[in-house]
C-alpha positions as CSV (number, residue, x, y, z in Angstrom):
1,X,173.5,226.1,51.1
2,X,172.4,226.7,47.6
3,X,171.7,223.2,47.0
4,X,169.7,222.6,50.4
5,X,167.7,225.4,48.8
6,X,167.1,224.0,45.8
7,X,166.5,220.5,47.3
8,X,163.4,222.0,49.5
9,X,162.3,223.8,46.9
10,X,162.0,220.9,44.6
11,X,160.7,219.3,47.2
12,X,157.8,221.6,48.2
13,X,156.9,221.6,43.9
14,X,156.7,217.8,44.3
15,X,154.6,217.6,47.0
16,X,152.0,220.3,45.3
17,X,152.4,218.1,42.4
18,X,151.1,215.0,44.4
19,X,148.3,217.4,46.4
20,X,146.8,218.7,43.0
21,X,147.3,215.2,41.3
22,X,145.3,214.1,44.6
23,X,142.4,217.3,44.1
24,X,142.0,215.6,40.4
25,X,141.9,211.7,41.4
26,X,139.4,211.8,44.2
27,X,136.8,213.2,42.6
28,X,137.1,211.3,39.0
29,X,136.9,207.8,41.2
30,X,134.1,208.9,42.6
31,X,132.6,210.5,39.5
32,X,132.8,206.9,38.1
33,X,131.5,205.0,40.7
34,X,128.2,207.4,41.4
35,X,127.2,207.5,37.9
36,X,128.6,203.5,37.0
37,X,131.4,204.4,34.4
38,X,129.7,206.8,32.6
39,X,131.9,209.9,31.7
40,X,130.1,213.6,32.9
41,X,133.2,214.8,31.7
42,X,132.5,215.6,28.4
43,X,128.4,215.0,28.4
44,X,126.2,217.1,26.6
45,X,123.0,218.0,27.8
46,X,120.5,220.9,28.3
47,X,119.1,222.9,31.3
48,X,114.7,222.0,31.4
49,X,112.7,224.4,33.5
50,X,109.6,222.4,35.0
51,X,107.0,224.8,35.9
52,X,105.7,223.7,39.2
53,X,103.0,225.5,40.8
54,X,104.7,227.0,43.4
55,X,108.2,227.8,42.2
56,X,110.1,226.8,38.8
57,X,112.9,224.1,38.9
58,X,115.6,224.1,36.2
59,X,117.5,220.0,35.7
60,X,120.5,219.1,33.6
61,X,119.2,216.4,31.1
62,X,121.9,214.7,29.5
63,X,121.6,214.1,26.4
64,X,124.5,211.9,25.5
65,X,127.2,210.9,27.6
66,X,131.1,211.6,27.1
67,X,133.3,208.5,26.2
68,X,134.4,206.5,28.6
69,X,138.2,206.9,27.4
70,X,138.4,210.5,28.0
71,X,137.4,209.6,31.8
72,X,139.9,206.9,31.9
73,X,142.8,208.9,30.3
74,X,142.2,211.2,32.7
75,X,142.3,209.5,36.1
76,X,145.4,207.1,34.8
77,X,147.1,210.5,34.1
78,X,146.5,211.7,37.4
79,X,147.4,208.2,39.1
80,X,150.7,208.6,37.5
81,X,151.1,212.0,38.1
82,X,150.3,211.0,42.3
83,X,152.6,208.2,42.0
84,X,155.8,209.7,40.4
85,X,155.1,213.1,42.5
86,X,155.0,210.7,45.7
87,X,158.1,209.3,45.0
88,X,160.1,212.6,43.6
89,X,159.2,214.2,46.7
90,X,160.3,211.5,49.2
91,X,163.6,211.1,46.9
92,X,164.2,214.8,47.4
93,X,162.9,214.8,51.1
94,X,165.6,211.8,51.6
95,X,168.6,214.0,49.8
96,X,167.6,217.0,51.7
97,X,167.9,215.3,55.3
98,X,171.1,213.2,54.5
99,X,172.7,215.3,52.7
100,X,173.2,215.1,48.8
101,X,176.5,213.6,48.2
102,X,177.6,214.1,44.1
């Protein structure tokens, strides 16, 4: 009985592993595609105020761009992190329904 509840518990820390791996994935793709590999990851820039008539609106304005690498270390991190969190979890998920025999 111990070991069932060990086996679901690893189970259930796998499978947040692969949801938050997921959370972290997502959005860098699409951070890289919208803004054609640039990296807002690490970009410095400042907030301009442009003074309308009517009412003030603030921008970002980048001023230089993060390196690509720290974008792409990221989202390979995260790929491997979904991939081997996928496959703990269904390795765990398998033990837990057939039984672990050892």
């Amino acid at each position: 009985m111990a070991l069932n509840n060990f086996l679901f518990a690893q189970c259930v820390c796998y499978f947040l592993a692969f949801l938050f791996s997921f959370v972290v994935v997502v959005p860098l793709s699409e951070n890289g595609h919208d803004f054609r590999g640039r990296c807002l990851l690490f970009t410095e820039g400042m907030w301009l105020s442009a003074n309308l008539t009517v009412q003030e609106r603030e921008r970002f304005t980048v001023q230089e761009w993060g390196p690509p690498a720290a974008c792409r270390f990221s989202l390979l991190a995260s790929l491997l992190s979904l991939l081997l969190a996928a496959a703990h979890a269904w390795r765990t998920l398998f033990f837990l329904c057939k039984g672990h025999e050892g």
